[in-house]
N, C-alpha and C positions, 0 to 999 in steps of 0.2 A: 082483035086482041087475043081473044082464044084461038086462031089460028096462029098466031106467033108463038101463042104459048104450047100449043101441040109439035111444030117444027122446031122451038127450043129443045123441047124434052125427048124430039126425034134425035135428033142431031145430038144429045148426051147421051142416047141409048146407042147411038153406033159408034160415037166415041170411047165408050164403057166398052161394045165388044170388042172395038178395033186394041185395046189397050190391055181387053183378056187374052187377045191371037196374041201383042205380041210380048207381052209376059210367058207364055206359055211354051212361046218359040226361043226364047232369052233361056228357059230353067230346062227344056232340051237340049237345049246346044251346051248349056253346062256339065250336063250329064255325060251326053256324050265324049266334051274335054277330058272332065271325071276318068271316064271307062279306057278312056285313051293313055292318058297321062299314066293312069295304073298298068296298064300296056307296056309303053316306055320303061316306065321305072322297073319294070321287070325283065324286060330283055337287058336296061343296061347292067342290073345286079348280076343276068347271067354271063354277057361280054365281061366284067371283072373280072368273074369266080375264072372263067375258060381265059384268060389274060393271066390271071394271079394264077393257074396251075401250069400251062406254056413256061412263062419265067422260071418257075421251080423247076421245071423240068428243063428247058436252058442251062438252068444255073447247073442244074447233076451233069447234062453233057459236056460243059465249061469244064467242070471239075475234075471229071473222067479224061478229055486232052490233057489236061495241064498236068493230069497225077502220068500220065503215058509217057509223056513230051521227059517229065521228069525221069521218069525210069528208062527213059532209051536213054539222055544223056548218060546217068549214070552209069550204064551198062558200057558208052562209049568210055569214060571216064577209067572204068575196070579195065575192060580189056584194048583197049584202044582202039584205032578204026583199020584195023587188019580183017 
């Protein structure tokens, strides 16, 4: 009888540590997600900002052809294509 009852309370004590590894392995790897995810979300704020100032800057060179394109016709328009 007390030998069943010392191999019970063995068998709870390495269930107890086996339960501490892997809780402990669980709120690591969270962390790590954690550390990561903040990772991510900061390169992709900075791919936006570098995306959101590209297009401003497209939109100026768009702008800059069309006012050109404009002003050659017009110049055709004046003096014609002599």
């Amino acid at each position: 009888m007390i030998l069943f009852l010392v191999l019970s309370g063995g068998i709870m004590i390495l269930a107890l540590i086996i339960n501490n590894m892997i809780t402990s392995w669980h709120t690591d790897q969270l962390k790590a997600f954690q550390i990561e995810e903040v990772g991510l979300r900061n390169r992709l704020d900075s791919a936006i900002d570098k995306q959101r100032n590209l297009l401003i800057e497209l939109r100026n060179i768009k702008a800059e052809i069309v006012n050109c394109k404009n002003m050659i016709e017009s110049q055709y328009m004046d003096d014609g294509f002599d």
